[in-house]
LORO-924795 format. One record per residue (C-alpha): residue number from 1; x, y, z. Coordinates in pm, 1 decimal, always signed. Example, Ala and Ser with C-alpha at 12.3 -4.5 7.8 and 13.67 -1.06 7.14 Angstrom:
REM residues 2
n_xx_yy_zz
1_+1230.0_-450.0_+780.0
2_+1367.0_-106.0_+714.0
END
This chain:
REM residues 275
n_xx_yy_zz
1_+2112.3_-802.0_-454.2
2_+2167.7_-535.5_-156.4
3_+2046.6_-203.4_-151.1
4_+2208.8_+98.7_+22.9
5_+1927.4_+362.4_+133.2
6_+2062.6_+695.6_+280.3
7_+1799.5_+849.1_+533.0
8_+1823.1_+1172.0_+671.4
9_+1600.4_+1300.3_+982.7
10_+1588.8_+1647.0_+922.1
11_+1455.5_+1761.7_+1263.8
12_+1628.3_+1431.2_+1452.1
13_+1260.4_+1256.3_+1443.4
14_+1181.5_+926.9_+1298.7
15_+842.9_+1022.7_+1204.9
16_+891.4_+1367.2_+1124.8
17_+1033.8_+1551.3_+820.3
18_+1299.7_+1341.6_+644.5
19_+1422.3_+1261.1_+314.5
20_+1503.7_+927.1_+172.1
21_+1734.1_+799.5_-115.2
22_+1897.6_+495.9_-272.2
23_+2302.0_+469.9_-373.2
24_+2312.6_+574.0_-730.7
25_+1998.3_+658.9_-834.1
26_+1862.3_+983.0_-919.8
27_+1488.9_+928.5_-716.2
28_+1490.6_+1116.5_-388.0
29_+1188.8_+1079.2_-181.2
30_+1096.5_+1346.7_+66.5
31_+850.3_+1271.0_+405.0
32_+670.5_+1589.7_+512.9
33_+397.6_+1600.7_+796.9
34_+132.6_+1857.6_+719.1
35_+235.7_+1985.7_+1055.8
36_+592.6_+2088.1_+925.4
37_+492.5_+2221.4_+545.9
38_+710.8_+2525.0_+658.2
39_+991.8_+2352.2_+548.7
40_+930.5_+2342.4_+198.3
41_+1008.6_+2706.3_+230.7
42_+1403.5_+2621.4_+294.3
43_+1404.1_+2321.6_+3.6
44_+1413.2_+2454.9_-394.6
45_+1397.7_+2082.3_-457.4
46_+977.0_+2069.1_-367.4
47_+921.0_+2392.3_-586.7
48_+943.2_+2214.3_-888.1
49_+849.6_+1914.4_-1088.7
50_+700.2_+1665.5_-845.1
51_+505.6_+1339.6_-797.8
52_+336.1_+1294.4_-436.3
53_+127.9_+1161.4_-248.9
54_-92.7_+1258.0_+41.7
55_-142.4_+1011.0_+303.6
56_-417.3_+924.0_+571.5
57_-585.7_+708.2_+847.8
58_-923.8_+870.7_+818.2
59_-1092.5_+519.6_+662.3
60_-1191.1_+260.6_+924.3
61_-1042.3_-59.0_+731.7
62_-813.7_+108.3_+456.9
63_-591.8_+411.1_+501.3
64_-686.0_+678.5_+221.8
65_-461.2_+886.4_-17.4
66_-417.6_+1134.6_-276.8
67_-237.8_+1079.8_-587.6
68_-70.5_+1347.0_-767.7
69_+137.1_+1539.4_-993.6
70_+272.9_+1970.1_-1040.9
71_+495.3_+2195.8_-1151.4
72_+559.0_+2327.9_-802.1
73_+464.8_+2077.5_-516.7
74_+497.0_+2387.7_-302.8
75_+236.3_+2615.3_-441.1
76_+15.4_+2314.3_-519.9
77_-14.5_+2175.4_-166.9
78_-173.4_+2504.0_-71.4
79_-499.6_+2412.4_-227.8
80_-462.2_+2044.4_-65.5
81_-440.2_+2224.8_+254.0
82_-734.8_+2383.4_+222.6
83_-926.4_+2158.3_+64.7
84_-857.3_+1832.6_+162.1
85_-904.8_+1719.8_+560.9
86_-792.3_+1365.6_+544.1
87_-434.7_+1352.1_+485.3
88_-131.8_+1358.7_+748.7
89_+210.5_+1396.8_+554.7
90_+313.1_+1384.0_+228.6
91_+563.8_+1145.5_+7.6
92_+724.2_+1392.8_-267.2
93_+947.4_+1202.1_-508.0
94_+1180.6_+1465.2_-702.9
95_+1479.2_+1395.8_-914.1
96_+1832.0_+1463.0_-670.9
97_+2061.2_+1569.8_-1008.5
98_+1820.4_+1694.3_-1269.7
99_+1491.8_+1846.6_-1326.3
100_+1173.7_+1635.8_-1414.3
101_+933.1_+1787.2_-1679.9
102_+545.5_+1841.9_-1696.0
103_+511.7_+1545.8_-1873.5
104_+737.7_+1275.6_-1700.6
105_+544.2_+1368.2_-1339.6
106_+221.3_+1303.3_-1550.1
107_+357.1_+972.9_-1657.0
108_+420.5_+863.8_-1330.1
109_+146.3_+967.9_-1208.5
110_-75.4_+811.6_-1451.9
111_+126.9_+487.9_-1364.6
112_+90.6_+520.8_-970.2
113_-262.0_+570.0_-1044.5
114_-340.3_+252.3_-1196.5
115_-76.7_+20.1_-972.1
116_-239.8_+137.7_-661.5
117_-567.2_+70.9_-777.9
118_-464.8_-271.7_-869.3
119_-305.3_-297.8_-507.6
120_-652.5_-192.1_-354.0
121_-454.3_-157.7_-21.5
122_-533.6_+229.1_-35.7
123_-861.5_+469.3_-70.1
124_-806.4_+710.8_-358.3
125_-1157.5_+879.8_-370.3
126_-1024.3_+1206.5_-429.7
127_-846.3_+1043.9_-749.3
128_-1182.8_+1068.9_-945.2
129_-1037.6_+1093.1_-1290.6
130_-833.5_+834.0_-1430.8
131_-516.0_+974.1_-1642.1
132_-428.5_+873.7_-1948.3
133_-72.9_+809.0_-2058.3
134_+109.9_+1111.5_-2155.3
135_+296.8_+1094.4_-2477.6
136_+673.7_+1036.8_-2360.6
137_+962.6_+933.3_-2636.7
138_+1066.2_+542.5_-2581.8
139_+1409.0_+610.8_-2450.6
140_+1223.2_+858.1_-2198.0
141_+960.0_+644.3_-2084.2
142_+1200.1_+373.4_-2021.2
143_+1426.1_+590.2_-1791.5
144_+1073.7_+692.2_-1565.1
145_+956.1_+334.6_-1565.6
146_+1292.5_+260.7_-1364.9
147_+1209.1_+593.2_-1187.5
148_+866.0_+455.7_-1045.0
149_+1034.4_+117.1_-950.9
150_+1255.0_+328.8_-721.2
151_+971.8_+552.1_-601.9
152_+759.6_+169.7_-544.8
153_+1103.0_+95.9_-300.3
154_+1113.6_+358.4_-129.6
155_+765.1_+400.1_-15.3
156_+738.1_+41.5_+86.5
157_+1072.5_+129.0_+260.7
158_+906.0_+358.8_+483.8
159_+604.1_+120.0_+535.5
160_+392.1_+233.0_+268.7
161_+240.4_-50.3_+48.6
162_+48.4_+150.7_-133.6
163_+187.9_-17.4_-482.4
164_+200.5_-344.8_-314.2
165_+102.7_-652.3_-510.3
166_+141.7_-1020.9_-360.1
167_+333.1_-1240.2_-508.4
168_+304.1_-1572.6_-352.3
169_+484.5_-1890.1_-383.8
170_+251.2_-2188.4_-475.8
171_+453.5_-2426.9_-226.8
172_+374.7_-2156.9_+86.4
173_-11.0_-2150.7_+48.7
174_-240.9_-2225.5_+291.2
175_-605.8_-2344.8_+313.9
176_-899.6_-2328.8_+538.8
177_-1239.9_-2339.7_+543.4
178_-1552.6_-2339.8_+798.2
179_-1912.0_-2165.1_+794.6
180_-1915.9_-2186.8_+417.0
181_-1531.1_-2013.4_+384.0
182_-1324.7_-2160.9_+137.7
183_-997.6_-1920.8_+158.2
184_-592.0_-1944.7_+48.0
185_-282.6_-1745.1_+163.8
186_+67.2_-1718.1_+266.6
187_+246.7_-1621.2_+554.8
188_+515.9_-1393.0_+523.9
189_+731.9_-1138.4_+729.1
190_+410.8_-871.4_+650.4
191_+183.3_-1084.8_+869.4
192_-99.1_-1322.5_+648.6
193_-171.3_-1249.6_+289.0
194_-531.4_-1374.4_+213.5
195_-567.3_-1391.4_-133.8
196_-778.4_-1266.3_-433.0
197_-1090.7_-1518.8_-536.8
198_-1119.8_-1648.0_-142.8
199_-1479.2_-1767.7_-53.6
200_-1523.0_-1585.0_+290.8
201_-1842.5_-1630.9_+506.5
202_-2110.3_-1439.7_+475.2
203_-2194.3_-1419.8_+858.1
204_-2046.0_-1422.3_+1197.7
205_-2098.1_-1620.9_+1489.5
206_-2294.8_-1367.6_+1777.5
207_-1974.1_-1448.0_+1980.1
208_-1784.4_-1253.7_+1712.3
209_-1620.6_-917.1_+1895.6
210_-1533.9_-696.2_+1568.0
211_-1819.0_-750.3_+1378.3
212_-1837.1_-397.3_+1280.0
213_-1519.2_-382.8_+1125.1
214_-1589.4_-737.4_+918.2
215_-1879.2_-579.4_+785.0
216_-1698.6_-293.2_+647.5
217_-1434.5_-506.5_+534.4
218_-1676.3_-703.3_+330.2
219_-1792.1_-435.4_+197.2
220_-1456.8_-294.4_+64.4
221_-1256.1_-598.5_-6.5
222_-1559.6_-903.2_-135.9
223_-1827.1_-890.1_-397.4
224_-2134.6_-1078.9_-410.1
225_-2099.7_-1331.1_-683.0
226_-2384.0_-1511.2_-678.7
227_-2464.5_-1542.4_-334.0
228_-2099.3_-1632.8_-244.4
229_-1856.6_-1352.1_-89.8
230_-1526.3_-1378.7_-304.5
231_-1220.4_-1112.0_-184.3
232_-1172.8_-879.9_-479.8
233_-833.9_-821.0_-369.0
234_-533.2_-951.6_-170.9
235_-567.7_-836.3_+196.1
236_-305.5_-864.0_+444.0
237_-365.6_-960.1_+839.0
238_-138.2_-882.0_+1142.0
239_-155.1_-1181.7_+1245.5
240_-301.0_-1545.0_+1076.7
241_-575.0_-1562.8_+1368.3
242_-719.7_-1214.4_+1257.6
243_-696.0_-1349.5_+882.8
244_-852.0_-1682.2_+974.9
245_-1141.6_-1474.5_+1184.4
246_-1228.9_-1243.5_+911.2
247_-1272.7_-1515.7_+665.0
248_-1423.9_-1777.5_+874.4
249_-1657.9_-1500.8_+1082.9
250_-1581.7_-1692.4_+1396.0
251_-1280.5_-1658.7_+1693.3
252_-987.9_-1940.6_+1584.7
253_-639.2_-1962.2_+1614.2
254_-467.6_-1925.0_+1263.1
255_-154.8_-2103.6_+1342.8
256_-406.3_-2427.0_+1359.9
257_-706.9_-2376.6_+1133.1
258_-411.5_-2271.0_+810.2
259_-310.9_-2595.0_+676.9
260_-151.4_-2631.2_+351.3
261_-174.1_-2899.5_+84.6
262_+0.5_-3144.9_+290.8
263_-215.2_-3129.1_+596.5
264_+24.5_-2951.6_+782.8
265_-60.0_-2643.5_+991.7
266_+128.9_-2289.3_+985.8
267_+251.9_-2385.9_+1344.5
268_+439.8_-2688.0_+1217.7
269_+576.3_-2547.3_+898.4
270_+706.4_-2189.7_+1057.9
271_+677.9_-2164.7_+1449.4
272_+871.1_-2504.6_+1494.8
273_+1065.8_-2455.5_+1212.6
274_+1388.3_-2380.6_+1471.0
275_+1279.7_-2697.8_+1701.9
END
């Protein structure tokens, strides 16, 4: 089923201040750089019941954020200003025809919380307590779950995948292995998807020109499990070359070394799919 989502530039820029919403629904998501915060002076909307969160680049292989929730996103981002270096702009989700309370901002976030951990596509040092569930009636907690599903669209709408979770089709997978690798995934309009439980190799070829960056990738996305690196977590690629390098620790060209169960490669099933 189509979606309609009305975006509004506020100062004409694509990546400046904005605001985002979709047809009929109540969740309105606003975009502010921490270069602009002077507009939440003009917009009564951010000086009340919010969930946010901050967003940066400042980690070498995951971006980092901030989740949280106040009374007065306004006032509250004052201390974050301060206080907190890493973070660019912020994603403010308020309610466009009614006022959200104390408690349903803590609910959500208390549920952002634990889905982005799960999604491990984001740092959230600064997130050093975990919430609990506030207490919310049924019929209330029901009408913020479907809140957070629209606050889930709309930041992947802008590119955020903070709450993003793989889902992958078994009949799309894709093997390889090499240099003691043993890895699955899927290709899909995001780039390549390696997934969860992979067997990636614990060293790199001294040909290998990012070898840096693979070591900090190990260490945030693979756990030793007896002497075997296993991905703790989906990770997505640009590109299935960069996801074959990373888990074979050698230069290859994924559209060859991804085969699926069939034998065939990712070239033959997608890039000569219009042949």
């Amino acid at each position: 089923m189509g979606k309609t989502v009305t975006t509004y530039l506020i100062d004409g820029d694509p990546k400046g201040t904005q605001y985002a919403f979709i047809s009929n629904k109540i969740c309105q998501m606003f975009v502010v750089p921490r270069s602009n915060l002077s507009y939440l002076n003009t917009q009564k909307k951010l000086q009340k019941p919010a969930f946010y969160i901050l967003l940066g680049e400042d980690e070498s292989t995951k971006p980092q954020a901030y989740i949280g929730e106040t009374e007065n996103f306004k006032e509250r981002v004052k201390d974050h200003d301060s206080k907190k270096a890493f973070w660019q702009k912020a994603l403010i989700f308020v309610s466009k025809d009614a006022d959200m309370t104390k408690v349903d901002v803590q609910y959500l976030e208390y549920k952002a919380i634990a889905e982005a951990k799960k999604a491990n596509a984001f740092v959230l040092s600064d997130n050093k307590q975990i919430p609990k569930a506030p207490n919310l009636p049924e019929h209330q907690q029901d009408s913020i779950d479907e809140f957070f599903e629209d606050v889930k669209f709309l930041a992947s709408f802008i590119g955020c995948n903070i709450f993003e979770v793989s889902q992958p089709k078994e009949e799309h997978l894709f093997y390889t292995k090499g240099r003691g690798c043993n890895a699955k995934g899927f290709y899909s309009s995001d780039g390549f998807t390696v997934l969860k439980g992979s067997i990636v190799a614990p060293t790199m070829v001294p040909s290998f020109n990012w070898k840096e960056k693979r070591e900090k990738m190990l260490q945030d996305y693979t756990a030793n499990e007896n002497g075997i690196l296993v991905l703790t977590s989906d990770k997505t690629f640009s590109s299935p070359s960069t996801a074959a390098d990373f888990c074979i620790g050698s230069s290859n060209n994924g559209w060859l070394v991804w085969k699926d169960k069939d034998g065939n490669t990712l070239d033959s099933v997608y890039r000569k799919q219009l042949e």
